[in-house]
PDB file with one MODEL, atoms N, CA, C and O in Angstrom:
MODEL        1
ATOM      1  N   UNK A   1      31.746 -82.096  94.510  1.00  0.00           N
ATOM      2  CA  UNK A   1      31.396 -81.637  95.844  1.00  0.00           C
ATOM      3  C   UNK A   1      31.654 -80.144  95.965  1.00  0.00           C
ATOM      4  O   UNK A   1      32.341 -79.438  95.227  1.00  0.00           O
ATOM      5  N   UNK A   2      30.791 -79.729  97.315  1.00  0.00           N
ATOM      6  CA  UNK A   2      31.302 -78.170  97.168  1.00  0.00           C
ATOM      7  C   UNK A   2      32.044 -78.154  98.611  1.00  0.00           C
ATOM      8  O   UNK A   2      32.475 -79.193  99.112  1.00  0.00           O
ATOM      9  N   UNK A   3      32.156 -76.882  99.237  1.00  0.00           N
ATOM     10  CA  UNK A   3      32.634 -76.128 100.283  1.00  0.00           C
ATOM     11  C   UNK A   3      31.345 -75.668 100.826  1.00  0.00           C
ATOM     12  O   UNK A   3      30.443 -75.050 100.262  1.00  0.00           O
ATOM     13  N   UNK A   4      31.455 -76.153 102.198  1.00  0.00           N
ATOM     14  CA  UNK A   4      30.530 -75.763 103.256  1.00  0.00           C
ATOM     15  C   UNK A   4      30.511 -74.706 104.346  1.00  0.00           C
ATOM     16  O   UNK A   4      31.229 -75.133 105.250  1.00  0.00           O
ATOM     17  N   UNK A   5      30.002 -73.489 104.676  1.00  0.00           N
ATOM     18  CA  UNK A   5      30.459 -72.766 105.661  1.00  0.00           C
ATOM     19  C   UNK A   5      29.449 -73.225 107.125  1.00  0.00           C
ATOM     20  O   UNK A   5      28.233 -73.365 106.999  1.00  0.00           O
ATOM     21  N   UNK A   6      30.036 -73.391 108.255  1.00  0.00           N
ATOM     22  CA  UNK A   6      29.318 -73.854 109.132  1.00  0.00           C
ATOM     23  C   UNK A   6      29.610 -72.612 110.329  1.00  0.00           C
ATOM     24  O   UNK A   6      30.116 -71.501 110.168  1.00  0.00           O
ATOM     25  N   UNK A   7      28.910 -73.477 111.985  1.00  0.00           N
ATOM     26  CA  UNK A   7      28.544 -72.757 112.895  1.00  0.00           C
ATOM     27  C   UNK A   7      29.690 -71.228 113.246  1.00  0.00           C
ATOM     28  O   UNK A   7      29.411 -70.090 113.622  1.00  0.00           O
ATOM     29  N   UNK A   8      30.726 -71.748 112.980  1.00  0.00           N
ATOM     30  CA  UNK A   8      32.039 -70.873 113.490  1.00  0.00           C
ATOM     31  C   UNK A   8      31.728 -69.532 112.602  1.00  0.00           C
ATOM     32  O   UNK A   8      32.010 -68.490 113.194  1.00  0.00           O
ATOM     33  N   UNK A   9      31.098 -69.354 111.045  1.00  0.00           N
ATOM     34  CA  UNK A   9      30.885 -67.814 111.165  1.00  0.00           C
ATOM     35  C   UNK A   9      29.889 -67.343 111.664  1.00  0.00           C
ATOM     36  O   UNK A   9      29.614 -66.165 111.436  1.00  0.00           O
ATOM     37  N   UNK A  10      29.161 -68.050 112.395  1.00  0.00           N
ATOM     38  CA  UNK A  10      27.930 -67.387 112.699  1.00  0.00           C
ATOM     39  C   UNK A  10      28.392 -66.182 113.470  1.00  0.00           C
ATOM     40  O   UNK A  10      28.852 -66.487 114.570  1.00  0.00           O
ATOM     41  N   UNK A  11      28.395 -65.079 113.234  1.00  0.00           N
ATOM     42  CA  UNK A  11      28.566 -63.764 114.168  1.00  0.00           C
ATOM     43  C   UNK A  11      29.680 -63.034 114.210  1.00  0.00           C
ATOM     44  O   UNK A  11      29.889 -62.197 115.089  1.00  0.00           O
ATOM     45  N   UNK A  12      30.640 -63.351 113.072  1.00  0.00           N
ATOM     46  CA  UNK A  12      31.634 -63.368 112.835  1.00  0.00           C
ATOM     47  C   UNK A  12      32.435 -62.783 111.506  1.00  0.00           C
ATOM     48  O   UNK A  12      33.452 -62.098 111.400  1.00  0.00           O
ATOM     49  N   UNK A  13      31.304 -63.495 110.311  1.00  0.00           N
ATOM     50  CA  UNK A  13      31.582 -63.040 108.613  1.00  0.00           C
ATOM     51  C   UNK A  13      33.094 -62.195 108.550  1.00  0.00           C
ATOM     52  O   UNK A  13      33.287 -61.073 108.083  1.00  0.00           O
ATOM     53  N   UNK A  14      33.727 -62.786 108.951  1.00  0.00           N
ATOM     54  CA  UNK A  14      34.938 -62.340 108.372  1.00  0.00           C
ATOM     55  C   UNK A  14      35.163 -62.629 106.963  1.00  0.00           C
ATOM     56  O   UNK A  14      34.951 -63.808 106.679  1.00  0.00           O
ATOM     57  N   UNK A  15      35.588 -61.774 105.865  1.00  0.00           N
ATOM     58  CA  UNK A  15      35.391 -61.877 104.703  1.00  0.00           C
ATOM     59  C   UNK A  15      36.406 -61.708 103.607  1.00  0.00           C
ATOM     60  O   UNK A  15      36.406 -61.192 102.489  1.00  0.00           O
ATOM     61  N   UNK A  16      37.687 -62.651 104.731  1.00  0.00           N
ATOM     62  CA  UNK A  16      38.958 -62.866 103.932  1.00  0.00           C
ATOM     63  C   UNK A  16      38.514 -64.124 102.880  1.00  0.00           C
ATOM     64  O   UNK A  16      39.084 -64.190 101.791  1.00  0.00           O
ATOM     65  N   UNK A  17      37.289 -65.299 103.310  1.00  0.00           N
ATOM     66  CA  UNK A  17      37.323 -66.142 102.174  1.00  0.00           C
ATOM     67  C   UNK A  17      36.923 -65.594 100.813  1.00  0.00           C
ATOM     68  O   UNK A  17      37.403 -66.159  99.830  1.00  0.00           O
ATOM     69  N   UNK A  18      36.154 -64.627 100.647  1.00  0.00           N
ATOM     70  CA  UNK A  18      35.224 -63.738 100.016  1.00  0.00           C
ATOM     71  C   UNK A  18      36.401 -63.424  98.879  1.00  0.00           C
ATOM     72  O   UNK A  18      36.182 -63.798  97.727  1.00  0.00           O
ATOM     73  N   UNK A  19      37.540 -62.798  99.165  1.00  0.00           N
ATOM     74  CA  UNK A  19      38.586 -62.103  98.677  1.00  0.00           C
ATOM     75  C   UNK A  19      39.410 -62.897  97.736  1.00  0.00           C
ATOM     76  O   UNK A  19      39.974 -62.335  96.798  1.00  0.00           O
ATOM     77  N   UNK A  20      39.529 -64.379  97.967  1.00  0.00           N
ATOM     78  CA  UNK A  20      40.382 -65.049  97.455  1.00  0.00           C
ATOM     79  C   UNK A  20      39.499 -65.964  96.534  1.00  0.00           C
ATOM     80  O   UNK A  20      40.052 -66.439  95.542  1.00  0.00           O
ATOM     81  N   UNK A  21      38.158 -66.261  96.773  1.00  0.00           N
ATOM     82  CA  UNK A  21      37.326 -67.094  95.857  1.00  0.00           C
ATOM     83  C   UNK A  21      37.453 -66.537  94.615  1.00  0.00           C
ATOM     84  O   UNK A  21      37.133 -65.367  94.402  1.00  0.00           O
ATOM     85  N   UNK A  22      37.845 -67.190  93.861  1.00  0.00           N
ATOM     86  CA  UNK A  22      38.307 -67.049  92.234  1.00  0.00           C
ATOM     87  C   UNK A  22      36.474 -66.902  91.329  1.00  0.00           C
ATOM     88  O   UNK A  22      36.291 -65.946  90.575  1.00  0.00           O
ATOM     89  N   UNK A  23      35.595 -67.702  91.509  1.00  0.00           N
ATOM     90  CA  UNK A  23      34.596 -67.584  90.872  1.00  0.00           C
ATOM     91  C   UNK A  23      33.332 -66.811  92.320  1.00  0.00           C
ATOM     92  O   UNK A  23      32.465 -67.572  92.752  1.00  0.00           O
ATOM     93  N   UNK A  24      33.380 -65.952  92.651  1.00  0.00           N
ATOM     94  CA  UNK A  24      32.609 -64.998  93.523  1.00  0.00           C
ATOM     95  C   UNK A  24      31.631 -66.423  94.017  1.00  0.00           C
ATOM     96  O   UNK A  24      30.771 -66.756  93.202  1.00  0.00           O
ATOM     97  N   UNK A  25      31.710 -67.013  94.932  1.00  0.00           N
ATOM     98  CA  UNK A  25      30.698 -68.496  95.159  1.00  0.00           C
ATOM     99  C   UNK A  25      30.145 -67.710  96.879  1.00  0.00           C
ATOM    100  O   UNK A  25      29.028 -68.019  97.296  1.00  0.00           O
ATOM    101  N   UNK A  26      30.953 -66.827  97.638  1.00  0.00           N
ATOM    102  CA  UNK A  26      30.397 -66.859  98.725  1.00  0.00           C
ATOM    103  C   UNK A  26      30.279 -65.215  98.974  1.00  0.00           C
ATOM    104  O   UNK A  26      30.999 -64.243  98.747  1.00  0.00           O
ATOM    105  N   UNK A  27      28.840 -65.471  99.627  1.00  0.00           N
ATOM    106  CA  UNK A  27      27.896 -64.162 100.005  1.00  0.00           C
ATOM    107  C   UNK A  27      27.214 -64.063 101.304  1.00  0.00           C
ATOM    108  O   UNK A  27      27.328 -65.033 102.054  1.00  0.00           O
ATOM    109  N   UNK A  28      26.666 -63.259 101.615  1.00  0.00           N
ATOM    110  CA  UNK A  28      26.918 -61.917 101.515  1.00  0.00           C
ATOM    111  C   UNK A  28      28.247 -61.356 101.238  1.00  0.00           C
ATOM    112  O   UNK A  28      29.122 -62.021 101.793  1.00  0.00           O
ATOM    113  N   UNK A  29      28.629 -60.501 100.665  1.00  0.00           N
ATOM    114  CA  UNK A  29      29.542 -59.731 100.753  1.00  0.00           C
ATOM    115  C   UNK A  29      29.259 -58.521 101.629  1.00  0.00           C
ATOM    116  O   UNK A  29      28.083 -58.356 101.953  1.00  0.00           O
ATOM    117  N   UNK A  30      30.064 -57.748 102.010  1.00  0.00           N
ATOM    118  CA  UNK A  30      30.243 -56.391 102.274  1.00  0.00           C
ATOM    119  C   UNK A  30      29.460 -55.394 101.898  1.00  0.00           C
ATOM    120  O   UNK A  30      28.807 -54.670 102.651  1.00  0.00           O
ATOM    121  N   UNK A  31      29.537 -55.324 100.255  1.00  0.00           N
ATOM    122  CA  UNK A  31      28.608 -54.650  99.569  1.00  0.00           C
ATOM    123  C   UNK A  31      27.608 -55.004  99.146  1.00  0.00           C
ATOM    124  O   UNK A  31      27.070 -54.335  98.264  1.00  0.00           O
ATOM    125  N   UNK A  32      26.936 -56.330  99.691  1.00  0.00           N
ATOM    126  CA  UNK A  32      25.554 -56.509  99.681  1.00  0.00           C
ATOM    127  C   UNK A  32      24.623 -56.290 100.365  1.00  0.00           C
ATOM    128  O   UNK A  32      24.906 -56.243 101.562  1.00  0.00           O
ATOM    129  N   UNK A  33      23.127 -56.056 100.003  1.00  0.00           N
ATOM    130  CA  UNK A  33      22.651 -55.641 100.841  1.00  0.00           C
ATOM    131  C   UNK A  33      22.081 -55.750 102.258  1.00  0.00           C
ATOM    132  O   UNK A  33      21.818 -54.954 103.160  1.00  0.00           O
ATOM    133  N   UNK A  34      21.966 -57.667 101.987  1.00  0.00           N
ATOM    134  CA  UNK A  34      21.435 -58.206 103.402  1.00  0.00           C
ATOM    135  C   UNK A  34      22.940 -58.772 103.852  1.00  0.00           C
ATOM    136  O   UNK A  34      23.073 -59.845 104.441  1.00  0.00           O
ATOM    137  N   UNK A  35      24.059 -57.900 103.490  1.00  0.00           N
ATOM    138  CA  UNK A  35      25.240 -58.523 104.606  1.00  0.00           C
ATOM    139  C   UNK A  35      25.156 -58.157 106.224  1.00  0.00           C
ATOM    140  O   UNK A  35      25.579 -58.917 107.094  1.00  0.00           O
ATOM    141  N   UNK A  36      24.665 -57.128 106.431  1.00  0.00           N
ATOM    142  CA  UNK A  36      23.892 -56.721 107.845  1.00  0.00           C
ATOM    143  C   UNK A  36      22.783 -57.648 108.638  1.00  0.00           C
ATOM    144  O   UNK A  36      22.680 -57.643 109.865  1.00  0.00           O
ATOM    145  N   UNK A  37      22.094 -58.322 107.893  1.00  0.00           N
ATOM    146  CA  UNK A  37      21.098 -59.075 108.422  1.00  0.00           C
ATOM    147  C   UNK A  37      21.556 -60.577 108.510  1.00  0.00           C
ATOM    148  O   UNK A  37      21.087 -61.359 109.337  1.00  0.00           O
ATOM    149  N   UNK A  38      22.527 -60.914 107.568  1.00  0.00           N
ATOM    150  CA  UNK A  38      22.644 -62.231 107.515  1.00  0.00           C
ATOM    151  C   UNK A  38      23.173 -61.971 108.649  1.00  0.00           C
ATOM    152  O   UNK A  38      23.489 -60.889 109.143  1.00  0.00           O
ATOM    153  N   UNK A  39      23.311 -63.763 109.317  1.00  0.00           N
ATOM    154  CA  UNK A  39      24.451 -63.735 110.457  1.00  0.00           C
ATOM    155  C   UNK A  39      25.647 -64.668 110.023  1.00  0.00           C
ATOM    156  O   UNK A  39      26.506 -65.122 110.779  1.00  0.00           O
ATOM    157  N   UNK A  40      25.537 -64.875 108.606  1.00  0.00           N
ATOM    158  CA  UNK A  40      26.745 -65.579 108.404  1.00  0.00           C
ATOM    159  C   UNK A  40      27.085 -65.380 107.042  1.00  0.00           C
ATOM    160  O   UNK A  40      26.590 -64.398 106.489  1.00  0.00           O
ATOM    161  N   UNK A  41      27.968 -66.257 106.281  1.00  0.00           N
ATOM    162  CA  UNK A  41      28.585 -66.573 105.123  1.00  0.00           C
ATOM    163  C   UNK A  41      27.921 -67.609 104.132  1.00  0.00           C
ATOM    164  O   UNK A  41      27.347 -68.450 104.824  1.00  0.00           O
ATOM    165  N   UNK A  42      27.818 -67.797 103.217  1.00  0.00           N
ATOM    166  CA  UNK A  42      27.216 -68.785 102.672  1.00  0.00           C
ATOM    167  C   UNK A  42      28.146 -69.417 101.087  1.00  0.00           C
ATOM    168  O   UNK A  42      28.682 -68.649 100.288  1.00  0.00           O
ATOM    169  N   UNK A  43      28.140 -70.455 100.993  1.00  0.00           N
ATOM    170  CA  UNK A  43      28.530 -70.636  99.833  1.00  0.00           C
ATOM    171  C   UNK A  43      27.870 -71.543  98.667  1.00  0.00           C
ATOM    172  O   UNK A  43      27.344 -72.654  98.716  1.00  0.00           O
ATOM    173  N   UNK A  44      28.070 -70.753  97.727  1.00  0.00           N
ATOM    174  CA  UNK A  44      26.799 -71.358  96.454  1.00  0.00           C
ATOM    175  C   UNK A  44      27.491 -72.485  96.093  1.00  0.00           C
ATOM    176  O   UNK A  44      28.679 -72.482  95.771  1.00  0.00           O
ATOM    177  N   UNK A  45      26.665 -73.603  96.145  1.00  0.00           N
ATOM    178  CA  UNK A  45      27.031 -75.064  96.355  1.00  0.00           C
ATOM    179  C   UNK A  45      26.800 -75.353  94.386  1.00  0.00           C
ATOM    180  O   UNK A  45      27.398 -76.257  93.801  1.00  0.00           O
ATOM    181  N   UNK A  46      26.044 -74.586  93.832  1.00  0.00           N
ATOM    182  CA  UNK A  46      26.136 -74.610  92.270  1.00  0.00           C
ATOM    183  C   UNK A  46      26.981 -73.562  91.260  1.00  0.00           C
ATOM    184  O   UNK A  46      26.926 -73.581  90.030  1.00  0.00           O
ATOM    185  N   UNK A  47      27.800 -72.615  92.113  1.00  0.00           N
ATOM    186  CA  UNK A  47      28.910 -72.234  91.386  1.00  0.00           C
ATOM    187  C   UNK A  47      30.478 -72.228  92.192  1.00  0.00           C
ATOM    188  O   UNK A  47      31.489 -71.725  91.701  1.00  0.00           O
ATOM    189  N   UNK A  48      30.429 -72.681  93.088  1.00  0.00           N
ATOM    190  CA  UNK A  48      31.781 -73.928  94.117  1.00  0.00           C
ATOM    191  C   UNK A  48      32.523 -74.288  93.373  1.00  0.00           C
ATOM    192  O   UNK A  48      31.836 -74.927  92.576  1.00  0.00           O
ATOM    193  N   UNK A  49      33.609 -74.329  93.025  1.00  0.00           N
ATOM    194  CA  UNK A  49      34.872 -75.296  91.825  1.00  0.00           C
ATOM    195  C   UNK A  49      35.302 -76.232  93.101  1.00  0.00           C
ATOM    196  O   UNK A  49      35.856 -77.265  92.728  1.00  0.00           O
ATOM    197  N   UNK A  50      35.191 -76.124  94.311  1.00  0.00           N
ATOM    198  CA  UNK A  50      36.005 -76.875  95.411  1.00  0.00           C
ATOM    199  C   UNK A  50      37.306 -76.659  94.929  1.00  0.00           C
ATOM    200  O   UNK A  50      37.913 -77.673  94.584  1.00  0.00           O
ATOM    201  N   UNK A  51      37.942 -75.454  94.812  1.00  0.00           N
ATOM    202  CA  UNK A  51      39.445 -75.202  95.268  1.00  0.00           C
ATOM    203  C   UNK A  51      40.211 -74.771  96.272  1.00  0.00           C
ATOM    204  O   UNK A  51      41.381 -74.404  96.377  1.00  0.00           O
ATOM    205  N   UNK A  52      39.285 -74.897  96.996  1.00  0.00           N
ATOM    206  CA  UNK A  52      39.409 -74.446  98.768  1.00  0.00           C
ATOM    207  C   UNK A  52      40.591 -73.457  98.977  1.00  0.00           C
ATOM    208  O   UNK A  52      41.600 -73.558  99.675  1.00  0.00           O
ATOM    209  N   UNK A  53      40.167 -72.509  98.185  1.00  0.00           N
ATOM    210  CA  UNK A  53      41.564 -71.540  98.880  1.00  0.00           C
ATOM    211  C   UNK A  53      40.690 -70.905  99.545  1.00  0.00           C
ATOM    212  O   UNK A  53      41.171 -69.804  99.813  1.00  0.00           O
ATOM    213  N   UNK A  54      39.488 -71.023 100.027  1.00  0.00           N
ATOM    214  CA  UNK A  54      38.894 -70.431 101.479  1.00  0.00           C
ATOM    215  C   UNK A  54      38.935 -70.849 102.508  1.00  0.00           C
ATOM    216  O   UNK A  54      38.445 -70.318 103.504  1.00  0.00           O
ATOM    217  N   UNK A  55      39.658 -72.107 102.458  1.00  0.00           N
ATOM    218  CA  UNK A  55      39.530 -73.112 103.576  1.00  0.00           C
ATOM    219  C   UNK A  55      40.583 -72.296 104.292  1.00  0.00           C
ATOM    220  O   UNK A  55      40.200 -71.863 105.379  1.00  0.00           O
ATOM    221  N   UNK A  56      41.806 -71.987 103.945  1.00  0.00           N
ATOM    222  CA  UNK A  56      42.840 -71.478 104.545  1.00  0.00           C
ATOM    223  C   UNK A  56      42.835 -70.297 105.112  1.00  0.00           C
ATOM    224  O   UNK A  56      43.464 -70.056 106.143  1.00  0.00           O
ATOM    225  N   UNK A  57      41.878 -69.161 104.271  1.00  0.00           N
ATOM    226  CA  UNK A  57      42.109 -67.936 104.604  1.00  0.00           C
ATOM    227  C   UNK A  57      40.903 -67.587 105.840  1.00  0.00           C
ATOM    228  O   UNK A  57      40.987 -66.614 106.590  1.00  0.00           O
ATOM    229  N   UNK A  58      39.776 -68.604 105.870  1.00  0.00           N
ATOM    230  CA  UNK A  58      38.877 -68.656 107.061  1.00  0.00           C
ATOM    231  C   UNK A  58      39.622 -68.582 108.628  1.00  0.00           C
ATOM    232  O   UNK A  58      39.847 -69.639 109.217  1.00  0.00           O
ATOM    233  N   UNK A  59      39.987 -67.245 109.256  1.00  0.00           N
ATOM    234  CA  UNK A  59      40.474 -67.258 110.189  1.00  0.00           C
ATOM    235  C   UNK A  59      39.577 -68.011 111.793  1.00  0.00           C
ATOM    236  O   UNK A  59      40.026 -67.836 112.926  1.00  0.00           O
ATOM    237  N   UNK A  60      38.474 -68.704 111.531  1.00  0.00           N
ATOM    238  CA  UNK A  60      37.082 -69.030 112.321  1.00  0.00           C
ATOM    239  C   UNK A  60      37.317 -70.577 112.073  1.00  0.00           C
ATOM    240  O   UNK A  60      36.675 -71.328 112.807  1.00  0.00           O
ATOM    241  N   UNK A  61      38.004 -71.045 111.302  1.00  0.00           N
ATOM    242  CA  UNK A  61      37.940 -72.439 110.653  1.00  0.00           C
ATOM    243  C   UNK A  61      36.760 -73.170 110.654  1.00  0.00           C
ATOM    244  O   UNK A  61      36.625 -74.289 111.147  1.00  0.00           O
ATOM    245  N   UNK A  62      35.687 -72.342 109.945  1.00  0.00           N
ATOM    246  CA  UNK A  62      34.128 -72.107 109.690  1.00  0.00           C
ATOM    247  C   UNK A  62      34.251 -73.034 108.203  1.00  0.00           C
ATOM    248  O   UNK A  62      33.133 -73.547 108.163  1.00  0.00           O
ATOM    249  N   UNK A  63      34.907 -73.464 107.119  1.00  0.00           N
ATOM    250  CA  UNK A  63      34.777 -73.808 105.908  1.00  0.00           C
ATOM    251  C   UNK A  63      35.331 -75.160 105.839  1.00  0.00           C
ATOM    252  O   UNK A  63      36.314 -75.433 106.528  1.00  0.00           O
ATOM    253  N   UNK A  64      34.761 -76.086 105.027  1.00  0.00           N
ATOM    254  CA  UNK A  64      34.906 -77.224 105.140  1.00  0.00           C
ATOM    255  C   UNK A  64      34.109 -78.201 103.794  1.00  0.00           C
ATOM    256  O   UNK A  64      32.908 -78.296 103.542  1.00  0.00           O
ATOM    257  N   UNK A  65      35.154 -78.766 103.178  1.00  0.00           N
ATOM    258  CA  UNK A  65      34.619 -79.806 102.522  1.00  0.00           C
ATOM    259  C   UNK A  65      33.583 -80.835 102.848  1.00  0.00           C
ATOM    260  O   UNK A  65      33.455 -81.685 103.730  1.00  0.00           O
ATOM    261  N   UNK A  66      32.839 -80.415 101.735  1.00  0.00           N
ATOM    262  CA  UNK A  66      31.402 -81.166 102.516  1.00  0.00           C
ATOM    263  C   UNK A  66      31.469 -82.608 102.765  1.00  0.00           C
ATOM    264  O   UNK A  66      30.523 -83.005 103.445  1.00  0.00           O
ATOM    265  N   UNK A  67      32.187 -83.378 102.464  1.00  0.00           N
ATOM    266  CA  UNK A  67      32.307 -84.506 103.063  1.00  0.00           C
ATOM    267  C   UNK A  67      33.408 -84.330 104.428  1.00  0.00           C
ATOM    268  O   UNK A  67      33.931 -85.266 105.033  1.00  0.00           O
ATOM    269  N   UNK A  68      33.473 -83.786 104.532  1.00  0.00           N
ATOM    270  CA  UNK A  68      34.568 -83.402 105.807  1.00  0.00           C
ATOM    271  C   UNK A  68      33.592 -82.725 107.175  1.00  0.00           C
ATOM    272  O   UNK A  68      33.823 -82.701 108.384  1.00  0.00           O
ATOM    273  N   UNK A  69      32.623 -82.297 106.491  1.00  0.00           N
ATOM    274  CA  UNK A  69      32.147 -81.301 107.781  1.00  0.00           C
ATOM    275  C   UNK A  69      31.606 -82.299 108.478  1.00  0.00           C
ATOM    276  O   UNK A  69      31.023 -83.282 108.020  1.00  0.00           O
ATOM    277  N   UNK A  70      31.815 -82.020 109.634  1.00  0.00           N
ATOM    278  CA  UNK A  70      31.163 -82.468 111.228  1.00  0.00           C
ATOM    279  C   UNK A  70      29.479 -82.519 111.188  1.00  0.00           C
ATOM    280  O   UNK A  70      28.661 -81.705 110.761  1.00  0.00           O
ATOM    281  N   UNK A  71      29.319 -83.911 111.858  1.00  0.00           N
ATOM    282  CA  UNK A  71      27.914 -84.457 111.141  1.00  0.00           C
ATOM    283  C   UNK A  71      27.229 -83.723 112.574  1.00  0.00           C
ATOM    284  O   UNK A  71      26.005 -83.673 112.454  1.00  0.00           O
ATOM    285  N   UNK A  72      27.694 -83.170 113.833  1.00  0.00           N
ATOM    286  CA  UNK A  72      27.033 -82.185 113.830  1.00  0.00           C
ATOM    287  C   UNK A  72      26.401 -80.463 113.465  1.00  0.00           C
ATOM    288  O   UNK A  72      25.590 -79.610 113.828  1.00  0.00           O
ATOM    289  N   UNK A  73      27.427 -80.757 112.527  1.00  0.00           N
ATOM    290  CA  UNK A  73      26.728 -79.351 111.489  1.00  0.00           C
ATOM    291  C   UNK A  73      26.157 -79.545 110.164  1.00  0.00           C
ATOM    292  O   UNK A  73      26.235 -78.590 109.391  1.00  0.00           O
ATOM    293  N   UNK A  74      25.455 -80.881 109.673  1.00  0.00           N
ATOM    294  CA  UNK A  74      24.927 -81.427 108.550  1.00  0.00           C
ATOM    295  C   UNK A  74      24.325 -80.455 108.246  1.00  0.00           C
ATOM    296  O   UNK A  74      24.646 -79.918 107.186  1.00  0.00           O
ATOM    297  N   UNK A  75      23.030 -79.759 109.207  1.00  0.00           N
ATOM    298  CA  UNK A  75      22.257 -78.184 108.893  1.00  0.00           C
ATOM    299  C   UNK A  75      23.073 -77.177 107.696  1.00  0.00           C
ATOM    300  O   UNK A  75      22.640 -76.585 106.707  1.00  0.00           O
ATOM    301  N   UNK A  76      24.170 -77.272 108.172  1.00  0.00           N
ATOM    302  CA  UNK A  76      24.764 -75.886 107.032  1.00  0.00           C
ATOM    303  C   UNK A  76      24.834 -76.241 105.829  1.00  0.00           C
ATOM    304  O   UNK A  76      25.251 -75.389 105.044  1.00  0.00           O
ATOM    305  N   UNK A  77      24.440 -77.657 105.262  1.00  0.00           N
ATOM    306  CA  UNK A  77      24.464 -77.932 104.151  1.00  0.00           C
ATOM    307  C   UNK A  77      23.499 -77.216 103.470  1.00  0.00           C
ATOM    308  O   UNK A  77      23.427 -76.419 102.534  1.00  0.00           O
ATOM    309  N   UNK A  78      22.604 -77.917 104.465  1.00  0.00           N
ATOM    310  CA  UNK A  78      20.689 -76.895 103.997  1.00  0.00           C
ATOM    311  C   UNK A  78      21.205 -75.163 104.129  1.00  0.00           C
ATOM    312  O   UNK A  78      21.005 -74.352 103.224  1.00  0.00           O
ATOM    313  N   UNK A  79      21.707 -74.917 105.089  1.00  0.00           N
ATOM    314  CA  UNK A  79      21.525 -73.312 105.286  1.00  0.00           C
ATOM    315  C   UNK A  79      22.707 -72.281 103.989  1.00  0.00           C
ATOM    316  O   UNK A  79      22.643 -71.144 103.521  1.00  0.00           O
ATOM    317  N   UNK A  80      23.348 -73.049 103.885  1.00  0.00           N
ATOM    318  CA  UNK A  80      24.338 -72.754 102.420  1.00  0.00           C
ATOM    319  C   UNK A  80      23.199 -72.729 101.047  1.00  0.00           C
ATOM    320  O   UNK A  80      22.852 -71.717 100.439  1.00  0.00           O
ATOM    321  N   UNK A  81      22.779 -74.067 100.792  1.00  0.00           N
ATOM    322  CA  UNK A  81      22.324 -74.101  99.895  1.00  0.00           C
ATOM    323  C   UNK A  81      20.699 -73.156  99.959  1.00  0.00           C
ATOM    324  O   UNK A  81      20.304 -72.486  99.005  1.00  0.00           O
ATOM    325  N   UNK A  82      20.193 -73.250 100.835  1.00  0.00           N
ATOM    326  CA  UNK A  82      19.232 -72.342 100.547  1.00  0.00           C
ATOM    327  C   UNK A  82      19.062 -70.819 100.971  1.00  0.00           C
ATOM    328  O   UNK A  82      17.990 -70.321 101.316  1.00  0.00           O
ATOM    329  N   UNK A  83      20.233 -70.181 100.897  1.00  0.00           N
ATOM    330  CA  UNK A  83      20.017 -68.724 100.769  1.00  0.00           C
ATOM    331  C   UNK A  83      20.238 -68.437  99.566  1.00  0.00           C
ATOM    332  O   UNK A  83      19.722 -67.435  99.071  1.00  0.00           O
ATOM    333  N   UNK A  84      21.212 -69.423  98.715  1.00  0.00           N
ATOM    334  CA  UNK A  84      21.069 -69.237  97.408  1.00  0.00           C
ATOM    335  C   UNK A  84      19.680 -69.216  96.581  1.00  0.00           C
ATOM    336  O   UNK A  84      19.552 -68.725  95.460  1.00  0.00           O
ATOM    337  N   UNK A  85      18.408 -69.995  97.532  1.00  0.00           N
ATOM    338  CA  UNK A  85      17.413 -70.062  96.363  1.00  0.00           C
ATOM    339  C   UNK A  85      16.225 -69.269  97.203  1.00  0.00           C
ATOM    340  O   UNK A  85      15.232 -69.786  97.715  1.00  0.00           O
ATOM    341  N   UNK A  86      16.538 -68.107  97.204  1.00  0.00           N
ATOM    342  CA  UNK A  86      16.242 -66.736  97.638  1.00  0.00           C
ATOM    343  C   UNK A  86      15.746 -66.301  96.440  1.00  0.00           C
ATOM    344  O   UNK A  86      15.350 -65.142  96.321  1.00  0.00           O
TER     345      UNK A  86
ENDMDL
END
């Protein structure tokens, strides 16, 4: 399974999870280029280890094990996984 980012960063991208992800899985970053346009965080559901040390540092409590996330935010499954296939 991976790590899901849902509604809570929308508008927000705080990018303490960014910092602590051991294999770089969530983007935009800072220094990317559509980090301005996105309105959120995303996490690559095919390079994810699920070691959730983003879960903690998400000050928005926006991140969530995908069997955990709130089945009214099922959407962010889709919206995670497909900015990756950009």
């Amino acid at each position: 399974m991976t790590h899901i980012i849902a509604q809570p960063c929308i508008g927000t991208k705080d990018t303490a999870c960014v910092t602590v992800c051991p294999v770089d899985c969530i983007h935009p970053t800072k220094n990317d280029p559509d980090f301005e346009t996105e309105d959120m965080l995303y996490i690559d559901p095919d390079t994810c280890i699920d070691c959730g040390l983003c879960v903690d540092e998400c000050p928005v409590t926006a991140i969530f094990p995908q069997e955990d996330l709130p089945p009214d935010w099922a959407e962010f499954i889709e919206r995670n996984t497909s900015y990756y296939k950009k």
